[in-house]
N, CA, C and O atoms as a DFTB+ gen file, in Angstrom:
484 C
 N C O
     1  1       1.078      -2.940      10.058
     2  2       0.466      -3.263       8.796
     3  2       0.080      -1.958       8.106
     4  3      -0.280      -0.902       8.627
     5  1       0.264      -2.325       6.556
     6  2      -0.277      -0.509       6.005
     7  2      -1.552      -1.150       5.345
     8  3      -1.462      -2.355       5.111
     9  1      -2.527      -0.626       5.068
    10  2      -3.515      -0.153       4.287
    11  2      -3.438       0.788       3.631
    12  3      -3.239       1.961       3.946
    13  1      -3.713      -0.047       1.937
    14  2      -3.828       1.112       0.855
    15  2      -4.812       0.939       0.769
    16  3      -5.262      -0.188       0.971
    17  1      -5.787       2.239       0.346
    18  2      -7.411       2.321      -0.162
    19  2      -6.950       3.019      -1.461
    20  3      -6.134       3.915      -1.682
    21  1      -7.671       2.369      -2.147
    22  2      -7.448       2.680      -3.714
    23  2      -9.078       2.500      -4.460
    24  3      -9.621       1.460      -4.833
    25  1      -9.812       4.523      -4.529
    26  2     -11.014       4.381      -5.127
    27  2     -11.164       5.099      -6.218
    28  3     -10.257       5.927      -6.302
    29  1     -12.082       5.157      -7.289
    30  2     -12.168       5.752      -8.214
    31  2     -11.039       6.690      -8.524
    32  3     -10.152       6.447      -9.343
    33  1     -11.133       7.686      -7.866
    34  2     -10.707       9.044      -7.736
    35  2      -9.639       9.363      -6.477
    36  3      -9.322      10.501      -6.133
    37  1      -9.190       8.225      -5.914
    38  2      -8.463       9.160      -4.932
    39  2      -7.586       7.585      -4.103
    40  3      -8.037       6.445      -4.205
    41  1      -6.510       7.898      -3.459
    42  2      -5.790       6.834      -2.624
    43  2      -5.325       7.375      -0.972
    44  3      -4.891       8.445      -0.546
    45  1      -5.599       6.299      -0.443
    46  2      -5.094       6.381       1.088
    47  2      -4.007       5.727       1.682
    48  3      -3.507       4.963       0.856
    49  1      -3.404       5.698       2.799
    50  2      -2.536       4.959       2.982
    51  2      -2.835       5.296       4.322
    52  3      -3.065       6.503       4.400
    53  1      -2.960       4.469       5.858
    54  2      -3.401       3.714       6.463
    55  2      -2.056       2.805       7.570
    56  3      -1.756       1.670       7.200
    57  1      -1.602       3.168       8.386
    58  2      -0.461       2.443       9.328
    59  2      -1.911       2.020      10.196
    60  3      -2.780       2.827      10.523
    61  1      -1.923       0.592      10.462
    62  2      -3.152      -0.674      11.531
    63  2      -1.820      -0.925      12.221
    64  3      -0.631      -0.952      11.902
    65  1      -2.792      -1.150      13.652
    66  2      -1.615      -1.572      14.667
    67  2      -2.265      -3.485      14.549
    68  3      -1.831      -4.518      15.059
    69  1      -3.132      -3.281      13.878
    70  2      -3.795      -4.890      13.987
    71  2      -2.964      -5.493      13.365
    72  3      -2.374      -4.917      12.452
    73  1      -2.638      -7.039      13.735
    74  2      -2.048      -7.909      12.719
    75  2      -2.747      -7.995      11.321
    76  3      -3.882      -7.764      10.904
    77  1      -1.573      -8.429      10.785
    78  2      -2.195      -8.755       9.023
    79  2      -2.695     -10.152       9.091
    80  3      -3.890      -9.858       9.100
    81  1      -2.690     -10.972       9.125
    82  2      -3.446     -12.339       9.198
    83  2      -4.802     -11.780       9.735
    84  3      -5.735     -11.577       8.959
    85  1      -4.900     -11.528      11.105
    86  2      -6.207     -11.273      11.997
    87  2      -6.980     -10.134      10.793
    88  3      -8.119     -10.511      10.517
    89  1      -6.724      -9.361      10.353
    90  2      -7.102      -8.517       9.565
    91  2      -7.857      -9.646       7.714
    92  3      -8.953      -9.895       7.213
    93  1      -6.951      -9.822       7.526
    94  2      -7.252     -10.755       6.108
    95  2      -8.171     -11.605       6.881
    96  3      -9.307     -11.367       6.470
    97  1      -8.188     -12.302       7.617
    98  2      -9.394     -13.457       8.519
    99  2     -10.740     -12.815       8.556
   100  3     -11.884     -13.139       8.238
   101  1     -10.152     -11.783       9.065
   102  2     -11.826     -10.684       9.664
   103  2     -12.448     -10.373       8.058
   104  3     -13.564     -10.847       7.846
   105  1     -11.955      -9.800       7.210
   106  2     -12.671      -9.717       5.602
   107  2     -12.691     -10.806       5.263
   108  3     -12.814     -10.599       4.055
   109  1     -12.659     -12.335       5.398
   110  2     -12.922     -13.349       4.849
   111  2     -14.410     -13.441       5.531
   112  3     -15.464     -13.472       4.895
   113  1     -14.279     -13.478       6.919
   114  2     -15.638     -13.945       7.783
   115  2     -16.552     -12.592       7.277
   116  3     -17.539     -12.831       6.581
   117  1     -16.332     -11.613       7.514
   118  2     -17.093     -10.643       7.106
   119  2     -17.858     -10.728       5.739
   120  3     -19.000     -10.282       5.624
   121  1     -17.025     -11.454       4.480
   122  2     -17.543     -11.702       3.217
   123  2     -18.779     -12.994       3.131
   124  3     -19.788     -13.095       2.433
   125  1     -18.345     -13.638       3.883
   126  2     -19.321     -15.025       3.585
   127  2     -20.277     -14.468       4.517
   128  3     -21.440     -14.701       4.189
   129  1     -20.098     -13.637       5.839
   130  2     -21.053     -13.521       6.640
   131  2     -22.389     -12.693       5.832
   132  3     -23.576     -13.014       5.888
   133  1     -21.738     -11.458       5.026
   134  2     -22.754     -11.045       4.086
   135  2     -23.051     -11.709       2.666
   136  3     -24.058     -11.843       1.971
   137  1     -22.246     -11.920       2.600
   138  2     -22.497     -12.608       0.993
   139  2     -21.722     -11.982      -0.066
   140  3     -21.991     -12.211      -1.245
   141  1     -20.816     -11.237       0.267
   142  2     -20.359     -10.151      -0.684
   143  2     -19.288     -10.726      -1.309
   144  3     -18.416     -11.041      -0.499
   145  1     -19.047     -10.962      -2.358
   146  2     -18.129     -11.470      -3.345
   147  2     -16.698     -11.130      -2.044
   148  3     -16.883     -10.265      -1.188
   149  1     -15.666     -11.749      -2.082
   150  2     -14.945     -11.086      -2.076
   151  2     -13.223     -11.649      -2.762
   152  3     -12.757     -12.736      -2.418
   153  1     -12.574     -10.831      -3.602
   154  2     -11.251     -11.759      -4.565
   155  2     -10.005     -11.217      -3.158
   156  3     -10.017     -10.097      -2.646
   157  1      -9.335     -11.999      -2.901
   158  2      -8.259     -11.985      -2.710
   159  2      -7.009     -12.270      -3.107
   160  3      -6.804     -13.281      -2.435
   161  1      -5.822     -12.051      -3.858
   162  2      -4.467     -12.194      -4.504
   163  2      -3.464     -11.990      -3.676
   164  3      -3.757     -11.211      -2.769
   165  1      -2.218     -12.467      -3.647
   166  2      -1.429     -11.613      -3.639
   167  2      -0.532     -10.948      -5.097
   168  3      -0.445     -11.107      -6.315
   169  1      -0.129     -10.342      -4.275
   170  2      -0.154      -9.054      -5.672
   171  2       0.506      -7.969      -5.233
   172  3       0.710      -7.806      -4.031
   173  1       0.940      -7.047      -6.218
   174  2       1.844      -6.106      -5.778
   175  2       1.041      -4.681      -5.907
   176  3       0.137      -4.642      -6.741
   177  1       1.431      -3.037      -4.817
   178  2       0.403      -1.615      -5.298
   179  2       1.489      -1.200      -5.396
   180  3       2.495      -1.891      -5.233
   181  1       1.481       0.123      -5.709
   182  2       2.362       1.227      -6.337
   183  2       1.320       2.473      -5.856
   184  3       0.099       2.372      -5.735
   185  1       2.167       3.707      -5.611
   186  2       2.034       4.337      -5.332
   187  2       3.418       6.032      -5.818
   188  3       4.636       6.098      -5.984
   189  1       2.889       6.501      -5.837
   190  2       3.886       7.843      -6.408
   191  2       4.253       8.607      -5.617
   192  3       3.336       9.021      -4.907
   193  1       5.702       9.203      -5.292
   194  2       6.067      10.745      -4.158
   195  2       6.657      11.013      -4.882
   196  3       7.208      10.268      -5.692
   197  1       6.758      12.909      -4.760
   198  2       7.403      13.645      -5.373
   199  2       9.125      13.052      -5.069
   200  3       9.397      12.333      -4.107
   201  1      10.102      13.499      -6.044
   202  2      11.261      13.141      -5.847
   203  2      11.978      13.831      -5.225
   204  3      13.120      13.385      -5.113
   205  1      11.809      14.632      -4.824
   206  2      12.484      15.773      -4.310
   207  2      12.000      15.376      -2.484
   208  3      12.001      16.350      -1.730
   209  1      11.780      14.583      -2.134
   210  2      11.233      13.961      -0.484
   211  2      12.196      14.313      -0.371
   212  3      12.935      14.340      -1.355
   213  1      12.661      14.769       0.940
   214  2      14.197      14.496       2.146
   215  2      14.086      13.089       2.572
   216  3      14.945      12.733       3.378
   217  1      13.170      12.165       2.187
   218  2      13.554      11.116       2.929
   219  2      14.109       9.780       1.717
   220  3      14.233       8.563       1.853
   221  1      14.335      10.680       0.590
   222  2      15.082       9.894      -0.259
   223  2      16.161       9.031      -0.459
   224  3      16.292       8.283      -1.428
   225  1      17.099       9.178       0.685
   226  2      18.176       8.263       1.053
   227  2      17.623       7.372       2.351
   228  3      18.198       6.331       2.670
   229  1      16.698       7.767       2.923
   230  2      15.923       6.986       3.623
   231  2      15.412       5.317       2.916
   232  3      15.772       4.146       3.037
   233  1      14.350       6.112       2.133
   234  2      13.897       4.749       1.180
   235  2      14.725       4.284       0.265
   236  3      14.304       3.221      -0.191
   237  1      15.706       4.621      -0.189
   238  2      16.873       4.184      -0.963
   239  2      17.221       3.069      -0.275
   240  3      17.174       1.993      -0.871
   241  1      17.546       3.105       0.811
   242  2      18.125       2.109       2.206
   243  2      17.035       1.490       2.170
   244  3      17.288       0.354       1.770
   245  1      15.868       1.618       2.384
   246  2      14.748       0.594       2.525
   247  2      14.916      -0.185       1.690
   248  3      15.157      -1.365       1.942
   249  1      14.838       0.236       0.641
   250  2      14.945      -0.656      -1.013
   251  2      15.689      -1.936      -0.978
   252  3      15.351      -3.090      -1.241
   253  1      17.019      -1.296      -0.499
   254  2      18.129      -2.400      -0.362
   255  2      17.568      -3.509       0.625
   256  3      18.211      -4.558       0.580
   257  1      16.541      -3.491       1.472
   258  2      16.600      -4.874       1.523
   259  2      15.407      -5.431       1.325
   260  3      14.852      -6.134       2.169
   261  1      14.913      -5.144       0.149
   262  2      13.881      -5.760      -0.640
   263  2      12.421      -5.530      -0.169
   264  3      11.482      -5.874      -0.887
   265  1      12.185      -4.802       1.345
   266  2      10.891      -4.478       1.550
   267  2      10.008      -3.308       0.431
   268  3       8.779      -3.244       0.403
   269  1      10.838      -2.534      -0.351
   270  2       9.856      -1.898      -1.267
   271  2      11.027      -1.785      -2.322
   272  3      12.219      -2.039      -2.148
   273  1      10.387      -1.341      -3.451
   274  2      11.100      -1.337      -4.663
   275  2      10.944       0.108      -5.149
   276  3       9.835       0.640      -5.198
   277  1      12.322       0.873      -5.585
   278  2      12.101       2.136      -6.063
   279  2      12.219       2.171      -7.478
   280  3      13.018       1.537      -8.168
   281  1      11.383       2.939      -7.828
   282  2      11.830       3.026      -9.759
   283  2      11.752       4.794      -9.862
   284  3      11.135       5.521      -9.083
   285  1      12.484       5.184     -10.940
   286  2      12.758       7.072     -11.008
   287  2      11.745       7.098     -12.426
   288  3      12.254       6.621     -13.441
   289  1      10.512       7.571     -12.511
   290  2       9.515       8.023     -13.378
   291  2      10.055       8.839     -14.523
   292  3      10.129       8.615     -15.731
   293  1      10.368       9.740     -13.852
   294  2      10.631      11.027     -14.465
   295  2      11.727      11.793     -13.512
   296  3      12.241      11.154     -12.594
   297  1      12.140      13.389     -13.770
   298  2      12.762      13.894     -12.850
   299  2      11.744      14.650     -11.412
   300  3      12.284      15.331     -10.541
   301  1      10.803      14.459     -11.426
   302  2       9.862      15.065     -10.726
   303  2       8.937      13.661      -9.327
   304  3       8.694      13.927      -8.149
   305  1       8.685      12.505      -9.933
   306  2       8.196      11.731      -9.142
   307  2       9.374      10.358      -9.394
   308  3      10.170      10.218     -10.322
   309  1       9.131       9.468      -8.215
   310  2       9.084       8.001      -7.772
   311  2       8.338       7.527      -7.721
   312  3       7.324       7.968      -7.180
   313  1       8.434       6.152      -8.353
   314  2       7.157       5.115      -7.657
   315  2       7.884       4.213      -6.931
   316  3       9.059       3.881      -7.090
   317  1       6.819       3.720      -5.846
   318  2       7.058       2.952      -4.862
   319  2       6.412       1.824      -5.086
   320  3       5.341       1.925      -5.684
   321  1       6.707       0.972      -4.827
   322  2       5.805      -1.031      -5.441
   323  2       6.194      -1.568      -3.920
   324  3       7.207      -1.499      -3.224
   325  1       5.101      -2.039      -3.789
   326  2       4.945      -3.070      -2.385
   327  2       4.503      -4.304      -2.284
   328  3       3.337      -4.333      -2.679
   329  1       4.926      -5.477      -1.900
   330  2       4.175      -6.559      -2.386
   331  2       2.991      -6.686      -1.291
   332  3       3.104      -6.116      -0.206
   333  1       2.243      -7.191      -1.505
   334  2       1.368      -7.583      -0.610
   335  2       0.266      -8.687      -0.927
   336  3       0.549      -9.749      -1.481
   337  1      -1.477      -8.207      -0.378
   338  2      -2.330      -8.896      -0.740
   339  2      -3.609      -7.904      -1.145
   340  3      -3.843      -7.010      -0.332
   341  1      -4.345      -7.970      -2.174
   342  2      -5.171      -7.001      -2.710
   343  2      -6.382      -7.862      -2.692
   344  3      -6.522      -9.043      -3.010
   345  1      -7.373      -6.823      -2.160
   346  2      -8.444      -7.613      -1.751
   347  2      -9.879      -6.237      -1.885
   348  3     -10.025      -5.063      -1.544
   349  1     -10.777      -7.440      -2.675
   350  2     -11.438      -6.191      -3.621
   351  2     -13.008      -6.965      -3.758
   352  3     -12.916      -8.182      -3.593
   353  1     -14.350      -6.498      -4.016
   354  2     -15.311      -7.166      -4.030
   355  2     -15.607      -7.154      -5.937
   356  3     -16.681      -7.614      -6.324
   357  1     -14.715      -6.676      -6.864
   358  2     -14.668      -6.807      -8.183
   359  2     -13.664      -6.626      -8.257
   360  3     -12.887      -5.715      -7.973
   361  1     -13.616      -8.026      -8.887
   362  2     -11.962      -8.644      -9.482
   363  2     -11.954      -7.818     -10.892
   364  3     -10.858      -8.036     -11.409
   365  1     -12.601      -7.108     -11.577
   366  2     -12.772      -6.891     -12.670
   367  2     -12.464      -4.822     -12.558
   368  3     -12.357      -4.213     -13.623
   369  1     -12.386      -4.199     -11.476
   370  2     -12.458      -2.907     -11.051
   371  2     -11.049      -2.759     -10.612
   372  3     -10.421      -3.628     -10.006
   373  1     -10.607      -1.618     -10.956
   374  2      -9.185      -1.310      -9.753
   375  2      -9.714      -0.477      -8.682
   376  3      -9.097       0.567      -8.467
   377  1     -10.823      -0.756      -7.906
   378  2     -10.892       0.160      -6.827
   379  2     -10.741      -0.949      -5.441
   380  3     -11.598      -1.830      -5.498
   381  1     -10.052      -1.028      -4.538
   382  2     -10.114      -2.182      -3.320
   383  2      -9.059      -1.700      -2.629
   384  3      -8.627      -0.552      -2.730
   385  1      -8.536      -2.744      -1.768
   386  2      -7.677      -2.635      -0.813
   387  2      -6.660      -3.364      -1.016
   388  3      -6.733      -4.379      -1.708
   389  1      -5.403      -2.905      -0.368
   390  2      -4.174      -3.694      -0.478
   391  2      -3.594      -3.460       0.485
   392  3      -3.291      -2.289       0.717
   393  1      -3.172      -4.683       1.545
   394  2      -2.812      -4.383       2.660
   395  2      -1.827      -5.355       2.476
   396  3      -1.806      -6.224       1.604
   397  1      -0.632      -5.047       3.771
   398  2       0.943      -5.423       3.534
   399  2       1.622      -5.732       5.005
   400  3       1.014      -5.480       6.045
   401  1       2.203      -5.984       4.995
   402  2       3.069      -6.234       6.473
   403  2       4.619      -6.129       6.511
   404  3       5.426      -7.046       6.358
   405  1       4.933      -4.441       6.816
   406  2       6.618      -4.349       6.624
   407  2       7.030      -4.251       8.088
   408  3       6.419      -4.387       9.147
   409  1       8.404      -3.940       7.732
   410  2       9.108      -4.044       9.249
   411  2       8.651      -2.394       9.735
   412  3       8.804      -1.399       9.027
   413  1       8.007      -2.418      11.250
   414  2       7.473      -1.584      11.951
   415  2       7.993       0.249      11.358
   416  3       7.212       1.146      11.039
   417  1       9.652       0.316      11.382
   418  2      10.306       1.425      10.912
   419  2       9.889       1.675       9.677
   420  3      10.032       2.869       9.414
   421  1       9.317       0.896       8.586
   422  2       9.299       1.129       7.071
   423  2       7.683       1.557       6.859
   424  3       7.122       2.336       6.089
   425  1       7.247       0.713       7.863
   426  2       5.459       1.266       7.608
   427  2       5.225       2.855       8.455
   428  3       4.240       3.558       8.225
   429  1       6.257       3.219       9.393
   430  2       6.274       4.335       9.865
   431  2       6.348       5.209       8.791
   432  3       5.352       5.871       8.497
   433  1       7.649       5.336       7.997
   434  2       8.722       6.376       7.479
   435  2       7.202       6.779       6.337
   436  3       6.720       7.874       6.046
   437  1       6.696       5.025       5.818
   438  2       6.006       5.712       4.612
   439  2       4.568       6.306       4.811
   440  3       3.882       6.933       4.005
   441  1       4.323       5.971       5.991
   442  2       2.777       6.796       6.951
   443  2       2.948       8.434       7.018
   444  3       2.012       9.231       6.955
   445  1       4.391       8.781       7.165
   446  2       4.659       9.905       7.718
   447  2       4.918      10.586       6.614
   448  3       4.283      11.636       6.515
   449  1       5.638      10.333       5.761
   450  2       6.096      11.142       4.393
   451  2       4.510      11.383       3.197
   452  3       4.254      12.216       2.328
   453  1       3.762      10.182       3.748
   454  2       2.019      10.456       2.989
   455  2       1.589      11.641       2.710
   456  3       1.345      11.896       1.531
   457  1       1.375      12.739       3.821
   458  2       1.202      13.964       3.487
   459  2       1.686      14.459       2.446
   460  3       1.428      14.160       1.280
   461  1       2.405      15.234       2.847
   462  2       3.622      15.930       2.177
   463  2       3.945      15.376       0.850
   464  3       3.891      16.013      -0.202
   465  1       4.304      14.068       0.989
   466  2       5.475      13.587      -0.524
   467  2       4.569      12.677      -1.075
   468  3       5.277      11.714      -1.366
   469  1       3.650      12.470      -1.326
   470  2       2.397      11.573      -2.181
   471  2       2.213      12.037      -3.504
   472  3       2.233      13.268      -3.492
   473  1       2.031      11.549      -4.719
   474  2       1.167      12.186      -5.590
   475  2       0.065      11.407      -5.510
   476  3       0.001      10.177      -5.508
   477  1      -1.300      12.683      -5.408
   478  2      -2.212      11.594      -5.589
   479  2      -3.396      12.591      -6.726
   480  3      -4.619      12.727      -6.674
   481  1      -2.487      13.071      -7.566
   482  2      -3.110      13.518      -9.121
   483  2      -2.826      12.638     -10.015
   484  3      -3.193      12.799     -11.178
């Protein structure tokens, strides 16, 4: 499972060896247990790497079978779109979480290239 953290000022990305159900369950009980609003969707994140990655024919191949979607920005970045479920205590804020469930190799490739090939200006 990946975890995106998406706050004010800054984004994370997050490979959980936990299941995604057991995970979405645990922030449901956790919300009513405190009281804390909490919205859940599904819904799609995006995220940006420089274009120039070496692992560009990598995710090209990913693409093709529909686990992420590539689009070309500019000549300098990619964005990456993931579907998932976004889950946030203001439905009204873009700051929350979005967590996803790809095939084991795809949540690797994009854990590992995070460093390096991210924009996160």
């Amino acid at each position: 499972m990946l975890k995106l953290t998406y706050t004010d000022n800054s984004f994370s990305l997050e490979y959980l060896t936990v299941d995604y159900s057991h995970w979405i369950n645990t922030r449901v009980v956790l919300g009513l247990q405190t009281g804390i609003p909490l919205h859940i969707a599904s819904n799609t994140a995006s995220f940006l790497i420089v274009a120039n990655s070496p692992y560009k024919s990598h995710l090209k191949a990913i693409a093709t079978t529909g686990e992420i979607t590539i689009s070309e920005c500019d000549g300098e970045y990619w964005e990456i779109t993931l579907k998932g479920m976004w889950v946030t205590s203001d439905i009204t804020e873009e700051t929350g979480v979005f967590v996803t469930q790809l095939t084991q190799s795809t949540e690797l490739v994009l854990q590992q290239i995070q460093t390096d090939y991210f924009c996160l200006t």
